[in-house]
MMTF fields as JSON, N, C-alpha, C and O atoms, coordinates in Angstrom:
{
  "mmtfVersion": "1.0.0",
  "mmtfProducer": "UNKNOWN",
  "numBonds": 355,
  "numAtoms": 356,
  "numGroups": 89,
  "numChains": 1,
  "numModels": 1,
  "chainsPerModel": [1],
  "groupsPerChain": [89],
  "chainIdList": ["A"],
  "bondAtomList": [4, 2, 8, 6, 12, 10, 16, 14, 20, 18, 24, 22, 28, 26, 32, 30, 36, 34, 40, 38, 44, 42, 48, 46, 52, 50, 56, 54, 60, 58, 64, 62, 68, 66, 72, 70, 76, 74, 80, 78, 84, 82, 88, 86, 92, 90, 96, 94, 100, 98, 104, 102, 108, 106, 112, 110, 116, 114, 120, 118, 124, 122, 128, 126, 132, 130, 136, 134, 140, 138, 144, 142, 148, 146, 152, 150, 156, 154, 160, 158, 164, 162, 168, 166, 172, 170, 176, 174, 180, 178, 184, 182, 188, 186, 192, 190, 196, 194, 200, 198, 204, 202, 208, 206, 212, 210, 216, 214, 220, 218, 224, 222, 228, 226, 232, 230, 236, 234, 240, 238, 244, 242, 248, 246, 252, 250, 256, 254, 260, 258, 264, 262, 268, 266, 272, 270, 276, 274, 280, 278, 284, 282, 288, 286, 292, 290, 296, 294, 300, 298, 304, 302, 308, 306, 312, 310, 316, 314, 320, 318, 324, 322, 328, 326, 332, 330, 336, 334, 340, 338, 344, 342, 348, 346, 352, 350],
  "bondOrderList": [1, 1, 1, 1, 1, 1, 1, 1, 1, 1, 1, 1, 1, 1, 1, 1, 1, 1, 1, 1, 1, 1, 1, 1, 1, 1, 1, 1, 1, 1, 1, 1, 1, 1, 1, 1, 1, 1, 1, 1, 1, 1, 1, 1, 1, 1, 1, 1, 1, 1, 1, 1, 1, 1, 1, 1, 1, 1, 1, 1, 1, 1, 1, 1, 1, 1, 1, 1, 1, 1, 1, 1, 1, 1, 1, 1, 1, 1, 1, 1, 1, 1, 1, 1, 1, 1, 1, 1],
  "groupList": [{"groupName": "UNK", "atomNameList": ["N", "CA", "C", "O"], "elementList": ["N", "C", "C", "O"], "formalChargeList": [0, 0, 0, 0], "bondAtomList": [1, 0, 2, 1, 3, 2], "bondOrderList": [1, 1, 2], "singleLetterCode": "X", "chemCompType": "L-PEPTIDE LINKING"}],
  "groupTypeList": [0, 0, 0, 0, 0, 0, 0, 0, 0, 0, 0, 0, 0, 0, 0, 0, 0, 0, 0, 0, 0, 0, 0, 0, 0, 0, 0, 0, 0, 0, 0, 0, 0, 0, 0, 0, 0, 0, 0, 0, 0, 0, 0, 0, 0, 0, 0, 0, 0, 0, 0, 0, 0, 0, 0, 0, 0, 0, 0, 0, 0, 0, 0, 0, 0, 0, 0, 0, 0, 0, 0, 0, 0, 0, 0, 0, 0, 0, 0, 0, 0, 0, 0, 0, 0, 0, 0, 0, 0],
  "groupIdList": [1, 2, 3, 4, 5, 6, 7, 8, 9, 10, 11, 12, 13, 14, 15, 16, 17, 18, 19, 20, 21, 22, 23, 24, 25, 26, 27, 28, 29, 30, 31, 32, 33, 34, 35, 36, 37, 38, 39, 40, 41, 42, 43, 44, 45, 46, 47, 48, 49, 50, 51, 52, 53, 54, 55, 56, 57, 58, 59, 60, 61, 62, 63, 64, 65, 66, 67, 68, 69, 70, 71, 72, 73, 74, 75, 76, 77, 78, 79, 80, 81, 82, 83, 84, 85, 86, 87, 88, 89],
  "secStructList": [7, 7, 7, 7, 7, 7, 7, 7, 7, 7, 3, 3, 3, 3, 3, 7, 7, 7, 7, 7, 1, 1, 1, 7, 3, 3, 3, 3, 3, 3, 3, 3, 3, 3, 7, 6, 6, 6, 7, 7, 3, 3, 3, 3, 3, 3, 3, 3, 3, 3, 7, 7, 6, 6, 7, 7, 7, 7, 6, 6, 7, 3, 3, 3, 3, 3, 3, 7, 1, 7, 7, 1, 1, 1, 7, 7, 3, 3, 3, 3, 3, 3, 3, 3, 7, 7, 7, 7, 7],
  "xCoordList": [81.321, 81.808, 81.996, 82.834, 80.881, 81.111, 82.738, 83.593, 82.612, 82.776, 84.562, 85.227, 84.99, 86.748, 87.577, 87.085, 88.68, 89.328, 90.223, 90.504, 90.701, 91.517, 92.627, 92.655, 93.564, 95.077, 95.744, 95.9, 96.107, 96.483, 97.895, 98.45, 98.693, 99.684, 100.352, 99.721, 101.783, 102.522, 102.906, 103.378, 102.702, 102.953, 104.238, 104.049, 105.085, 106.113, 106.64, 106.651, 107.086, 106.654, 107.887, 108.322, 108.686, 110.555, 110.627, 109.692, 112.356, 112.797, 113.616, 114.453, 113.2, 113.988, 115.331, 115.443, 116.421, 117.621, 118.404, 119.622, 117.453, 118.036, 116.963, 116.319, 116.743, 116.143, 116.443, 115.604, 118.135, 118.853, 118.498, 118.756, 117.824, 117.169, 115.327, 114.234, 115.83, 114.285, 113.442, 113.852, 112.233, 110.735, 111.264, 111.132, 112.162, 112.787, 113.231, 113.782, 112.649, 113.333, 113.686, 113.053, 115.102, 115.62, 114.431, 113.9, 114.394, 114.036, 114.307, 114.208, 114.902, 114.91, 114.397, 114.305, 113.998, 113.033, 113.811, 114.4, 113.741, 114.238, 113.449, 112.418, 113.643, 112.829, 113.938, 115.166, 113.306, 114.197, 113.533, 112.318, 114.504, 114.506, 115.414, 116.383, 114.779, 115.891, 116.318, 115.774, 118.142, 119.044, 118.483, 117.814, 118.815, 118.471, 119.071, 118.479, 120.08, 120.873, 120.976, 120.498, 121.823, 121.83, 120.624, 120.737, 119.59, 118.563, 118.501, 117.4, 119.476, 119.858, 118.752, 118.17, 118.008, 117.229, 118.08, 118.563, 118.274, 119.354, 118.462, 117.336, 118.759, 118.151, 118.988, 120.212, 117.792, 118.366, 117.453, 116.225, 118.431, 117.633, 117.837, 118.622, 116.709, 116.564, 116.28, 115.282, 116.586, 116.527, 116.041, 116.382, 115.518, 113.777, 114.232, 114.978, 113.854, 113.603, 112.195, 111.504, 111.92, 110.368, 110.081, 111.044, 108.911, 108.609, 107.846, 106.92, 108.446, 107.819, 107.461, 108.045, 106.278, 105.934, 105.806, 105.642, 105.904, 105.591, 106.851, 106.96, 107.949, 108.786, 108.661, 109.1, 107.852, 107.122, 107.863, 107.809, 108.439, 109.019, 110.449, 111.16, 111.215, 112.643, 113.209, 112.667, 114.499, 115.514, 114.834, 114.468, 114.665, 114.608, 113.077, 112.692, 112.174, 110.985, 110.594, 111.062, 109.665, 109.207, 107.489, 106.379, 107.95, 106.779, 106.383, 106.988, 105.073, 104.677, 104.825, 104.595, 105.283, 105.466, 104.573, 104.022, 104.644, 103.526, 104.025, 104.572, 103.692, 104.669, 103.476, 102.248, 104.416, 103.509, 104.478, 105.348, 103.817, 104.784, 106.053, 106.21, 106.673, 108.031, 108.191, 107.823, 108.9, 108.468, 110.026, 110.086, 110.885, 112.494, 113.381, 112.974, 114.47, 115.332, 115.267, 115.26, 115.234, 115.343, 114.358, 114.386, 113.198, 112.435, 110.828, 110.378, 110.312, 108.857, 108.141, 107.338, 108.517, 107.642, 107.144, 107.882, 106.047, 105.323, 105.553, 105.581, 105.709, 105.134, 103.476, 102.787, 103.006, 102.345, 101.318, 100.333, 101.986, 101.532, 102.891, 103.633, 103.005, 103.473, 103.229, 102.121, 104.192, 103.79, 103.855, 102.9, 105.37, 106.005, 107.066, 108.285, 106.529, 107.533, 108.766, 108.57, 110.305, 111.426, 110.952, 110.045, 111.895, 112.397, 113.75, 114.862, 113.08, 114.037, 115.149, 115.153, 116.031, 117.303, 117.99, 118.804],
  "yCoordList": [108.701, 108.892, 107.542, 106.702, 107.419, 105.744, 106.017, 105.193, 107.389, 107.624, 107.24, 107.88, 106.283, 105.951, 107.367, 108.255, 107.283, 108.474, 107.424, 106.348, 108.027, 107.726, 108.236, 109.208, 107.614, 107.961, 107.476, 106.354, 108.969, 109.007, 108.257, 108.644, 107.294, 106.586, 108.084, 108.882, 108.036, 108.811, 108.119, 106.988, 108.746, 108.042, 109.14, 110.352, 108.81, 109.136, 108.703, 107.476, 109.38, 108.991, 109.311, 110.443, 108.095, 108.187, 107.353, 107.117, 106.893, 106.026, 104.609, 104.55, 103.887, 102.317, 102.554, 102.69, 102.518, 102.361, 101.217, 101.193, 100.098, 99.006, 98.043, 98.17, 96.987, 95.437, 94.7, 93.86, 93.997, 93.013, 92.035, 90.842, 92.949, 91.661, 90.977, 91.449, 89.847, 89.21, 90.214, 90.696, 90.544, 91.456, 92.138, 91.818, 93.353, 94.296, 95.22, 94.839, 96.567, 97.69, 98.686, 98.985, 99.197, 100.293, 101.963, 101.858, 102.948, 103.998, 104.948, 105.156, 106.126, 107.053, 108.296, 108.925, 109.028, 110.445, 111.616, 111.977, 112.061, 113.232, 114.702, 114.728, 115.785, 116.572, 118.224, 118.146, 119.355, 120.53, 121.129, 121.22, 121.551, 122.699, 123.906, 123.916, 124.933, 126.344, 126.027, 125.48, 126.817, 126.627, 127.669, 128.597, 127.457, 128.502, 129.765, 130.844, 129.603, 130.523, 131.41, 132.539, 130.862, 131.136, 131.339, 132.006, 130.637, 131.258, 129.681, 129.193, 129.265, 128.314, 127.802, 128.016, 126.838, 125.801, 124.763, 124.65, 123.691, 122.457, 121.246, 121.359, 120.271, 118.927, 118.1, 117.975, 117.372, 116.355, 115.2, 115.188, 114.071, 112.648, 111.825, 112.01, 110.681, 109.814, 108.574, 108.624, 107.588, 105.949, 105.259, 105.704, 104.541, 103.902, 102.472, 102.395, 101.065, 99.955, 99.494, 99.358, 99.263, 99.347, 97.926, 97.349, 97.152, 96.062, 94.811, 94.046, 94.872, 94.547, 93.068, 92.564, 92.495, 91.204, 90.236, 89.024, 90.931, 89.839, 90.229, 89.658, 91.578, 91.736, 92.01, 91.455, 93.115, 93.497, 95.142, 95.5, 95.821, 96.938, 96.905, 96.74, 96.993, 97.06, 98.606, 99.617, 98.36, 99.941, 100.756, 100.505, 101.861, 103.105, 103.516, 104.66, 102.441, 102.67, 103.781, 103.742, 105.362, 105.586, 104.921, 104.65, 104.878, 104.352, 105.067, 106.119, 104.68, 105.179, 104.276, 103.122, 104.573, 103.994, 104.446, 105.503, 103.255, 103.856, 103.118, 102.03, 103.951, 103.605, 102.435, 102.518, 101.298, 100.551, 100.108, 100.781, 98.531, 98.669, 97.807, 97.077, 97.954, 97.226, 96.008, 95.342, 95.485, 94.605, 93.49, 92.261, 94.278, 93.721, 95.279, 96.345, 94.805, 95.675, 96.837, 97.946, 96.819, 98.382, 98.782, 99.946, 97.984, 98.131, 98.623, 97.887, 99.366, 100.392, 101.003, 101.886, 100.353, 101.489, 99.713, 98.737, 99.857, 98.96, 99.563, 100.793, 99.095, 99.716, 99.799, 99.119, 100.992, 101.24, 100.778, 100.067, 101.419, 101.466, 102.125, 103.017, 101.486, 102.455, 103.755, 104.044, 104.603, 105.962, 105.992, 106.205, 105.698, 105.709, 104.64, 104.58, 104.106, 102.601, 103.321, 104.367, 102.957, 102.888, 102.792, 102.109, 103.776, 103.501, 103.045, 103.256, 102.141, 101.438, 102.067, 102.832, 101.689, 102.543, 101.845, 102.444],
  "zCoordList": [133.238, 131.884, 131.214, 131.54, 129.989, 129.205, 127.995, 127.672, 127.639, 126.406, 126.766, 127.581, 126.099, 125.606, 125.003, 124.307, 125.401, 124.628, 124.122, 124.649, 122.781, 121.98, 121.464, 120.71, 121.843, 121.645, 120.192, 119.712, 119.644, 118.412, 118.524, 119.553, 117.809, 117.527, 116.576, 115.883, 116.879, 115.832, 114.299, 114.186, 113.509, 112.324, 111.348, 111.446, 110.74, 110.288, 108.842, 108.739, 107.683, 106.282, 106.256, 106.466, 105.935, 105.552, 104.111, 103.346, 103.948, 102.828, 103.505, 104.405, 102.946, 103.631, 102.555, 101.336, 103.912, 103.557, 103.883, 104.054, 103.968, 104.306, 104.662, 105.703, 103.729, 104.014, 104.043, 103.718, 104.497, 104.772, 106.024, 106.182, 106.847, 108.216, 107.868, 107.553, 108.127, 108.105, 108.867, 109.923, 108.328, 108.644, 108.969, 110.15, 109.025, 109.886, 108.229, 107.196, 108.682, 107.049, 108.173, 109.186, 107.617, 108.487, 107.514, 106.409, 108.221, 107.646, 108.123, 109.332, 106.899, 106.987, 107.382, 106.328, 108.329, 108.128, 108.337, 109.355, 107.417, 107.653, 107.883, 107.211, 108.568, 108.6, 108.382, 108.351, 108.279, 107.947, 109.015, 109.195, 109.741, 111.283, 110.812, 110.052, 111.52, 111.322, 112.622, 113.581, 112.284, 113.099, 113.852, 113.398, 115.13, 116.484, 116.388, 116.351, 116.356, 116.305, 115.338, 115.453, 113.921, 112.838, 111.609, 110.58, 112.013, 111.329, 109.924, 109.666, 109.39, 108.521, 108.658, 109.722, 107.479, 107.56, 107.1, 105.974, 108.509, 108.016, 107.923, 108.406, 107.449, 107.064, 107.962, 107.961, 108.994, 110.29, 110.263, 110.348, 110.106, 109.95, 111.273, 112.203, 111.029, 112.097, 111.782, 111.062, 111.916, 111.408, 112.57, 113.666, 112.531, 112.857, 112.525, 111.548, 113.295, 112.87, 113.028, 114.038, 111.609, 111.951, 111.619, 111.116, 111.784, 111.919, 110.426, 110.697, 109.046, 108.496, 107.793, 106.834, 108.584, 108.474, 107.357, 107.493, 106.165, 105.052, 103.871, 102.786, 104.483, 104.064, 102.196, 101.189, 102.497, 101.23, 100.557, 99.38, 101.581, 101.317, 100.823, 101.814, 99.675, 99.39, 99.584, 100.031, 99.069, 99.411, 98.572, 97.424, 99.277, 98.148, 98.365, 98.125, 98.865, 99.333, 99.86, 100.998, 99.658, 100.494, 101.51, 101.052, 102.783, 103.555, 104.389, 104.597, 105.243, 106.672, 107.491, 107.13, 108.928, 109.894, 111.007, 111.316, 111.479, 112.978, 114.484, 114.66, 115.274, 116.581, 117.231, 117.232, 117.787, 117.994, 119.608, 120.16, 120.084, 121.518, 121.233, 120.254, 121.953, 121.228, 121.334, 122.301, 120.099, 119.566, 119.812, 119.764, 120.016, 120.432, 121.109, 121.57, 120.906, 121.84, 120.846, 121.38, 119.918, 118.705, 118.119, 117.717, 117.88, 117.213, 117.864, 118.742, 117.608, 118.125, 117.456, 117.755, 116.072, 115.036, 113.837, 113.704, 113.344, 112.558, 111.147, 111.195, 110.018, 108.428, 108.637, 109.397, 107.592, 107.742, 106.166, 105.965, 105.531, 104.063, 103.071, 103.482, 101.743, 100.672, 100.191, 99.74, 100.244, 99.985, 98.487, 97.739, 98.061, 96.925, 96.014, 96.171, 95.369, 94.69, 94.366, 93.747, 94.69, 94.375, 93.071, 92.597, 92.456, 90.998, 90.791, 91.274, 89.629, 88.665, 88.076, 87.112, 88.713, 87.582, 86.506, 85.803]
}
């Protein structure tokens, strides 16, 4: 067998709630699960330090992230691209 298989990277589309560390944007993802039990559809988030090198993404950003190998003790996920420019308030 020549043929390579290729392993899809997870990629994940949140909001930066924080660009206070050099190359480093915290992000948001949130996703909506029904409750097990109750049936409810609740909204459950997860914050990500993702890796961004030229420190191009500000707050309010939505982005994509992509899991990459780790890069420090917290951080495992890369920016990917801009989804959506923060608006101006």
């Amino acid at each position: 067998m020549t043929e390579a298989t290729t392993t899809r990277s997870r990629t994940l589309v949140g909001k930066v709630v924080s660009d206070k560390r050099a190359k480093t944007v915290t992000v948001m993802v949130e996703r909506r699960v029904k409750h097990e039990l109750y049936g409810k559809i609740v909204t459950l988030s997860s914050k990500y330090h993702a890796h961004d090198e030229d420190n191009q993404y500000k707050l309010g950003d939505v982005i994509e992230i992509t899991e990459s190998r780790p890069l420090s003790k917290t951080k495992n996920w890369v920016t990917t691209r801009l989804v959506q420019k923060a608006e101006l308030v």
